[in-house]
N, C-alpha and C positions, 0 to 999 in steps of 0.2 A: 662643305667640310672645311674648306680654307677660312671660310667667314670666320665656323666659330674657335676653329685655331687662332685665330690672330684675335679675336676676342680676349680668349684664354688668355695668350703671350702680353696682353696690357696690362691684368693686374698685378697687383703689390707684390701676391706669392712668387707668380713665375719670374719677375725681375729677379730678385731676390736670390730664387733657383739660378739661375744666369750667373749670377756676380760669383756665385759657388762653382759655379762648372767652370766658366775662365779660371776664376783661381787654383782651379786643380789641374789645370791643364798649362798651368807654372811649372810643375815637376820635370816640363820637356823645353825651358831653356828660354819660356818668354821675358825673365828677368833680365837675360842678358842680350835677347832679340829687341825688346819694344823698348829699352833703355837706349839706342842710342842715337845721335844726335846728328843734326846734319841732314836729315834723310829728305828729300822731294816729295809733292803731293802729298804734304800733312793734311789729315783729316781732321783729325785733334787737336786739342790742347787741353792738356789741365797743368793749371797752374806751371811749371816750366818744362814740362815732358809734355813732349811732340808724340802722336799715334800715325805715320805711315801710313798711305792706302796701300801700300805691299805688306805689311806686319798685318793690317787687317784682314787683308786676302790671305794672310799664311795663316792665321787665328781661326778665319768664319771655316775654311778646309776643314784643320782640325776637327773641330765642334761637329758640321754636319757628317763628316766622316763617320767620328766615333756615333754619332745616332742613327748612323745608316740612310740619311735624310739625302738626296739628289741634289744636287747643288742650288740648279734651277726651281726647284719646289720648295729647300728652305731660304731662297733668294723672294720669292714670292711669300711665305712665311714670314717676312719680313727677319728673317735671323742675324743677318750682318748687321742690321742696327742695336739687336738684341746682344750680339758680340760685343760690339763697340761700345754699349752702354756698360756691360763689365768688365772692360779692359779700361774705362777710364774710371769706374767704382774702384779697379784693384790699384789703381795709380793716386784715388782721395786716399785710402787707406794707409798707402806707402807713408804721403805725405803726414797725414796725422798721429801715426806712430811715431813719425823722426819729432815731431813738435810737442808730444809726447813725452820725449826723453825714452823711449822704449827703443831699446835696442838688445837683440837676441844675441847671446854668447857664442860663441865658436865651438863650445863645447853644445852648447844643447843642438845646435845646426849639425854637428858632426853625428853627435845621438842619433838624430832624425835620418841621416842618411844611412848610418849602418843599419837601422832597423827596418828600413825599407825592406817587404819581400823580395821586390823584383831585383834586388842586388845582390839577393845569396844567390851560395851557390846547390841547385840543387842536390849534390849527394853529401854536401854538410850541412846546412843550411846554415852555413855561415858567410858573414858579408864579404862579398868578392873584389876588390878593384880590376880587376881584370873584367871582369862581369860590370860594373859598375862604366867603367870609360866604351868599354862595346855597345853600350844601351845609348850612351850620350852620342856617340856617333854615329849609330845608327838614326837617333833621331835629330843631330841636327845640331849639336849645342856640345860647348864645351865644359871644362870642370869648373873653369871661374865663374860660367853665366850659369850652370845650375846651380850651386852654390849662395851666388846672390840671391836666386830666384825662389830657391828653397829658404832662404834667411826673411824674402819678405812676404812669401808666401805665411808662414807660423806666423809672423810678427800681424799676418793681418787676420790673422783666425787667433791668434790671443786676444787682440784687440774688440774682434767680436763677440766672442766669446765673456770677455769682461763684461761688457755693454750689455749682452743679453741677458746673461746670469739673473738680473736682479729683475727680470721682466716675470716676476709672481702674479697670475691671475686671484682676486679675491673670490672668497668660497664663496661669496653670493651670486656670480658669475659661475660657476663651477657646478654649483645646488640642480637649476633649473634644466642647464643642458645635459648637465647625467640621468637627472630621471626623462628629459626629452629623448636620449639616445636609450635610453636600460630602457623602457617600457615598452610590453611586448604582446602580442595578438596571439590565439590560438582559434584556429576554425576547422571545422569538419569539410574532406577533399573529397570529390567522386572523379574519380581519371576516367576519361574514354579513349577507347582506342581506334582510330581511324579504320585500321583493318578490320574492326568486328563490325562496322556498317555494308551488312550484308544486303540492305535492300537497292542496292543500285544496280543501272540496267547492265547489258552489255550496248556498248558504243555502235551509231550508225555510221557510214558510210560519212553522213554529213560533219557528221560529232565530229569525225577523224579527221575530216577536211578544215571546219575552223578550228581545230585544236592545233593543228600541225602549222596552220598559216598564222595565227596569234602567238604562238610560242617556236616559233623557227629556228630563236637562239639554242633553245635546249635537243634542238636536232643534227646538230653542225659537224661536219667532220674535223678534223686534226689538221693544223698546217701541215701538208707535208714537202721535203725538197726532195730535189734531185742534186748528186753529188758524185762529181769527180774524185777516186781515193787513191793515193800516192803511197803504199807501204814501204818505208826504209828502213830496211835492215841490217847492221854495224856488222853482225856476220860474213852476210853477203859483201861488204866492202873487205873485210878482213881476207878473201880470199885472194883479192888480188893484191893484196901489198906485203913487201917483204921486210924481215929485217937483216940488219947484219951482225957477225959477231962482232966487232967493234961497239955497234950500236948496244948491244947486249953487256959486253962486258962494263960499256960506260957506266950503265944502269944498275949492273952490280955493285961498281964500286961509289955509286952515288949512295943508292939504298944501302950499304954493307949493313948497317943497326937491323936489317930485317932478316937480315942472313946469320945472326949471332941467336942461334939457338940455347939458353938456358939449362940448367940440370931440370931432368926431374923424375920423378919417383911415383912407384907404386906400392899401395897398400890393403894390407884387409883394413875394414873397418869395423869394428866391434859400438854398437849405440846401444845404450843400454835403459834402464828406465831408473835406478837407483843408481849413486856412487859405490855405493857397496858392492854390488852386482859386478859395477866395471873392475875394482880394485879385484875382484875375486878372481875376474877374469885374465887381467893383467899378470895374476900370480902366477895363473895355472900357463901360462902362456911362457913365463920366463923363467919355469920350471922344466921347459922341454915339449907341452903338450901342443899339437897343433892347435891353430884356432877354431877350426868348425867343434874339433870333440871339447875345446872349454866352452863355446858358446851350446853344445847339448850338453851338455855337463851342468851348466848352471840351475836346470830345470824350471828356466823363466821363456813362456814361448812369446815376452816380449822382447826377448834379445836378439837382435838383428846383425846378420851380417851382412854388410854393404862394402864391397871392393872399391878402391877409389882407383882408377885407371894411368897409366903415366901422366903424372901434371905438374907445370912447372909450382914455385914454390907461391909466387906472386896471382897465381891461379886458382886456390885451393880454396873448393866450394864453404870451409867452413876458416875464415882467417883467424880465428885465436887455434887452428891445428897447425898452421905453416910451419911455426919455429919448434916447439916437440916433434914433429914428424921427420923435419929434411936433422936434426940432432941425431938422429937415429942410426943405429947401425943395422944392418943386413936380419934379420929375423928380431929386432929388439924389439920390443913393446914400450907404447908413452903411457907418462901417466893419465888418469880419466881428465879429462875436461868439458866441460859443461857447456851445452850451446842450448838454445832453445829445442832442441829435438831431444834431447838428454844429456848423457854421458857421452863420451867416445873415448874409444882407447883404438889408437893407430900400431900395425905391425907390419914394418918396412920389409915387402916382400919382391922388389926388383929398381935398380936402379940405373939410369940414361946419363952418361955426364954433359956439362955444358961442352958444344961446339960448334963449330964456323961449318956453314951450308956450303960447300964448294959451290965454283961458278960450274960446272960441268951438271951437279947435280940440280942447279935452280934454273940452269939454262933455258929449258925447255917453257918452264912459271913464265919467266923472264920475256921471251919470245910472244910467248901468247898476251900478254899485258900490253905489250907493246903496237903488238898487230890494232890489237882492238882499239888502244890509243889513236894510233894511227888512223883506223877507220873510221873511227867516230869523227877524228878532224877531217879525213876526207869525205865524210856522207856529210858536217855539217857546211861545209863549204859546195859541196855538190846541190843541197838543198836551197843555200842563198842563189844561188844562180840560175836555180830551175824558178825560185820566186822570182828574183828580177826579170827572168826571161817571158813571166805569164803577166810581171805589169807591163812589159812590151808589148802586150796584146798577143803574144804568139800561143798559136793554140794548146792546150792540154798535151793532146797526143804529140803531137812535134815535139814540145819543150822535155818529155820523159823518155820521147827514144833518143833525144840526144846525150842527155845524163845516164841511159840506161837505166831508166825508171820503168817501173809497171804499172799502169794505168788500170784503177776497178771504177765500171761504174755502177753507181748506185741506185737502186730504181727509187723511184718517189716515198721518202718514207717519213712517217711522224718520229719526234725526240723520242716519243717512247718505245722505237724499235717496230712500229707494223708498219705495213703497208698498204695500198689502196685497197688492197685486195681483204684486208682483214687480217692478212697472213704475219708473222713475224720475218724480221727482215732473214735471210739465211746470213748463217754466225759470218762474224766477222770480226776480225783480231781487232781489240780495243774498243768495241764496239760505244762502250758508254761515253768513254774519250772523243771517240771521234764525231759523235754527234752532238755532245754538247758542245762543240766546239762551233761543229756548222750553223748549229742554228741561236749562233751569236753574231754571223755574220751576214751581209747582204746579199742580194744577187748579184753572182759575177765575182765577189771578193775571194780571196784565198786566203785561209789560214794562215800563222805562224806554226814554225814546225814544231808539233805536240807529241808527247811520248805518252808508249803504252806499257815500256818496260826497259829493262836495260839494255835490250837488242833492239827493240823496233820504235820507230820514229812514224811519226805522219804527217802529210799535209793535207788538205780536203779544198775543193773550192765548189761553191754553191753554183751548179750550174742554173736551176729553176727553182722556182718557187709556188707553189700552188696556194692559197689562201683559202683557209676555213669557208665554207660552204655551207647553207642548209642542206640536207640533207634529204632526196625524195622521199614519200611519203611512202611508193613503193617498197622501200628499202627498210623504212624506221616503221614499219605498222604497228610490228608488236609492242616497240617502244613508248609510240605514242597511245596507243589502248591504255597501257601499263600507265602510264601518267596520266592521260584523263579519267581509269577508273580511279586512282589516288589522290585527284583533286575533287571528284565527287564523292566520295567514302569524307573526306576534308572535310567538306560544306556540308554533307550529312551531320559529324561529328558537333560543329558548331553550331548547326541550327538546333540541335538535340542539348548540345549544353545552356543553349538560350533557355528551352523548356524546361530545362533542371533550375536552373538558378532561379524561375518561376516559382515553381512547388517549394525549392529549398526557402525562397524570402516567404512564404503561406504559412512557414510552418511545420510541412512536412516531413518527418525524421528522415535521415541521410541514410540510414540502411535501409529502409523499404523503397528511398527511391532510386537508390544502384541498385537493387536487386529487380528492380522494376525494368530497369534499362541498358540492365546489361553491363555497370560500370564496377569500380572498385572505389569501396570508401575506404578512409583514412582520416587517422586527427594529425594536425602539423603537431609541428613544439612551436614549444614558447617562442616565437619570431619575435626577432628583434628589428628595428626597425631597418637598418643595415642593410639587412639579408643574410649577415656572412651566417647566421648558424640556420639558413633554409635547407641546406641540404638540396634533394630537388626540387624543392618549389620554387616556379619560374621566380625571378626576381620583380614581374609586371606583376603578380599575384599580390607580392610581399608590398610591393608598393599601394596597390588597392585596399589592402585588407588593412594600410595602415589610413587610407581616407575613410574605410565605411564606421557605419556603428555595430555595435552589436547586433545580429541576426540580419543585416547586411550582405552583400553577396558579389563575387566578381571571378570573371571566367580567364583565361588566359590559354594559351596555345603549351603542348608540351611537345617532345621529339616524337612524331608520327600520334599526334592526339589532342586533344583537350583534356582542361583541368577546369571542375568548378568550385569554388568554395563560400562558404557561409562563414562570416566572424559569430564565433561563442563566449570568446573572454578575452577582455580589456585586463591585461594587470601592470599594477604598478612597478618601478624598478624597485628590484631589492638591494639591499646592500652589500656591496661586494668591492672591498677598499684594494683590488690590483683594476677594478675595472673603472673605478672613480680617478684613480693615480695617472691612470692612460688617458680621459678626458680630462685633466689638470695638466697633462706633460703635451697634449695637443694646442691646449689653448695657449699655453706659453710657447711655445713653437708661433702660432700665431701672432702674438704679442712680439715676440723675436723680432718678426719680420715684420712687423711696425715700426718698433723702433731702429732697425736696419732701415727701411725706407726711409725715416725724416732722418736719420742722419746721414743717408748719403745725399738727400737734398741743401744737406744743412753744410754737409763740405765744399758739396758743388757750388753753392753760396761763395764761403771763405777764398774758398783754393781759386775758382774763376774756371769755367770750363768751356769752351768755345767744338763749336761740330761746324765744320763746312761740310753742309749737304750736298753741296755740287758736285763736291772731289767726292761724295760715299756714291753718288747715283753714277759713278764711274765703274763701278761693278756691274760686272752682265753674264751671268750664268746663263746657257742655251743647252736645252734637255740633248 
């Protein structure tokens, strides 16, 4: 697999690919990171920009990162050199723009930043700087070096973008591989189904014995550990620590903005499905009638009465009602106003004025916030200590009676919760947490402390480790029966599609010989050579039936089965000018990246580009 990955990664296209991904990965600050100067163990040059072996270490990170790639697997992928080759591509480009005379406006850089998604802000989706400087510092980069970076990022995608433009494949070019790609196969299918090969034996004793010693893998039990489990819970620390009222009053008058309660009001709500209906409503209502007898009175049984409960004004489920609602006097009715749900007409039936939460009244809040503060600093401070104390080697149970910890242990169990026994482990708080945690660690190691919720905490430390096993024969009998009668029902199925594909290349019609054998005929469609419109015809089918000739024949495997088929008709491409448009818009893409290749050889030329391979073999990624 690696061979023909690195195959892959040498030609034209995937370069190419490369030089795009670096440069999109400019949006997080490499303009103002790989620009600057001075730096030790340069790997690079182009032309008077130096490339860093730490700018590259911080670049090939990126890249493998965002592909999910292991450092050491895309280090063996050869990917850092594929990094480096598009960090010095994005460095010819810089340069040939400036020589160019292309230079990007302040306005059109600015455009490009507002319109970024990732800088709205979600509940207006409009451009945030707040949101904007949070991302930059989150990743690493400030506003002048994104800035630059975003200015020479476009200048080098206009610049490419020029260049490709005029990369037109001619239609004699276009002609041959459209009707290569449009022309399409149809054959008659017989499926068989593995489980209708009813003539196989039942398994001997020996059958059972080499099946189970040839396939051993597929009999294997589950890693399972055993584990030490430490439950900490910010409750149980809350009981022993106090507060004071000092300590309370501090808090009140630190927090006061949360003790300043707002007005606020209650209402009927009258939702209506016409404006008319509401107006009618609103009359009879500030005529004297209550609301329930105008809302039966209207004799519409879509008129709804919905109470809105005390809420401040800044709260109100529907916000074009806030300012007509809290306007209101004691029994007044608003006028109708139209939300997506319809009408409403509000009638202010009790009102809360704004006040100040006494400290007496919030004391009690206040105290409990506090506690719990407390505790959580004292469980995670009790936590570090019980870790240090177990890299000291000192035992589990020692290290928890001294913290006053409670010790569970674990009997041997797999990630997915059973145990040797087959049994599920009995319940255990945070059960999914706390084993995926363990079984990221080694034997012997101990967790960092992991939460199951906002009272309980964990630690775990892997006391043993049991390693996947075959499994006796004793124990897997019926498993293995079940699988050797399934790999013979198999080999039945295919020696039986050899015999079809016999008769079907003779000649003989495809319904008399599935019904001869038990299978199901079917005609495909129009296959194209692709596959994408096979639907389920295995994709190994689609590819044979585009080698055979007419009344040709080729079998393939399907999910618990076999498929055999006969080709019936060769047809031409027809014409279809969005599918011709897609094979013209592919070859230019193609072409694209042609002429992107010879011109980044052709700057690498000009501009001078220099790789010390010494200083890049200074990289060493270990799994």
């Amino acid at each position: 697999m690696l061979q023909i990955l690195r195959h892959k990664a040498g030609s034209i296209v995937v370069k190419v690919l490369f030089v795009l991904l670096i440069l999109s990965f400019a949006i997080w600050g490499i303009g103002d990171i790989f620009r600057n100067r001075g730096q030790t163990d340069t790997v690079a040059t182009v032309g008077d920009v130096t490339i860093s072996l730490g700018q590259l270490d911080t670049q090939f990170r990126q890249v493998a990162q965002s592909q999910r790639i292991p450092l050491a697997v895309a280090q063996q992928l050869g990917l850092p050199q594929r990094v480096l080759d598009g960090m010095v591509s994005g460095f010819l480009y810089d340069q040939f723009a400036a020589d160019l005379g292309y230079n990007l406006s302040n306005d059109a850089v600015a455009d490009a930043v507002r319109d970024n998604p990732a800088f709205r802000d979600p509940a207006t989706n409009q451009f945030s700087r707040d949101r904007f400087l949070q991302l930059l510092q989150a990743n690493g980069t400030n506003e002048a070096g994104f800035i630059a970076s975003q200015r020479g990022q476009q200048q080098q995608q206009d610049v490419m973008r020029a260049l490709f433009s005029g990369a037109e494949p001619p239609q004699a070019l276009v002609d041959p591989i459209y009707k290569y790609r449009r022309e399409t196969r149809i054959a008659d299918t017989i499926t068989l189904r593995n489980a209708d090969q009813t003539g196989v034996p039942q398994p001997t004793q020996a059958d059972l014995e080499a099946y189970h010693k040839e396939h051993g893998d597929k009999f294997q039990s589950p890693e399972y550990r055993t584990l030490n489990l430490v439950l900490l819970k910010t409750d149980e620390f809350a009981k022993s620590v106090s507060v004071s009222e000092d300590e309370a009053h501090t808090a009140y008058d630190k927090n006061q903005a949360n003790y300043e309660k707002p007005e606020t009001r209650r209402f009927d709500q009258v939702i209506a499905p016409t404006k008319e209906l509401a107006d009618q409503i609103a009359a009879a209502v500030r005529s004297g009638k209550p609301v329930q007898q105008a809302v039966d009175e209207s004799g519409n049984a879509a008129v709804k009465l919905i109470p809105v409960d005390f809420t401040a004004k800044s709260a109100m489920p529907i916000p074009a009602l806030a300012d007509p609602g809290f306007a209101l006097a004691q029994g007044q009715a608003t006028d109708p106003v139209q939300s997506p749900f319809g009408w409403h007409v509000l009638v202010l039936t009790g009102t809360q004025p704004a006040r100040t939460v006494p400290f007496a009244e919030a004391r009690a809040e206040i105290e409990t916030q506090l506690k719990q503060s407390k505790a959580a600093d004292a469980l995670y401070d009790a936590a570090n200590k019980f870790e240090d104390a177990l890299a000291d080697n000192v035992p589990v149970d020692k290290a928890a009676a001294e913290f006053g910890f409670t010790v569970t242990q674990v009997p041997a169990v797999a990630q997915d919760g059973t145990t040797q026994s087959g049994q599920p482990l009995p319940a255990l708080p945070g059960q999914a947490q706390v084993l995926q945690a363990a079984f990221q660690l080694q034997q012997g190691d101990v967790s960092p402390m992991g939460t199951v919720d906002d009272n309980t905490s964990f630690i775990v430390r892997v006391d043993s480790i049991i390693p996947p096993a075959t499994e006796p024969l004793a124990k897997v009998r019926d498993e293995v029966a079940a699988a050797w009668t399934e790999q013979k029902q198999a080999d039945a199925a295919t020696a039986l599609a050899t015999d079809i594909a016999k008769r079907l290349a003779a000649g003989e019609a495809a319904a008399d010989v599935a019904k001869a054998v038990g299978g199901q005929v079917a005609e495909t469609p129009a296959l194209l050579r692709d596959g994408s419109n096979a639907g389920a015809v295995p994709a190994a089918l689609v590819r044979d039936l585009f080698a055979a000739k007419v009344g040709g024949t080729a079998t393939a495997e399907t999910p618990g089965g076999r498929v055999v088929a006969r080709l019936t008709k060769i047809e031409p491409a027809k014409p279809d000018a969005t599918a011709e448009a897609a094979v013209k818009q592919d070859l230019q893409r193609g072409l694209a990246v042609d002429v992107g290749g010879g011109l980044d050889q052709a700057l690498r030329a000009r501009y001078g580009v220099t790789v010390d391979q010494a200083v890049l073999a200074r990289l060493s990624y270990q799994e």
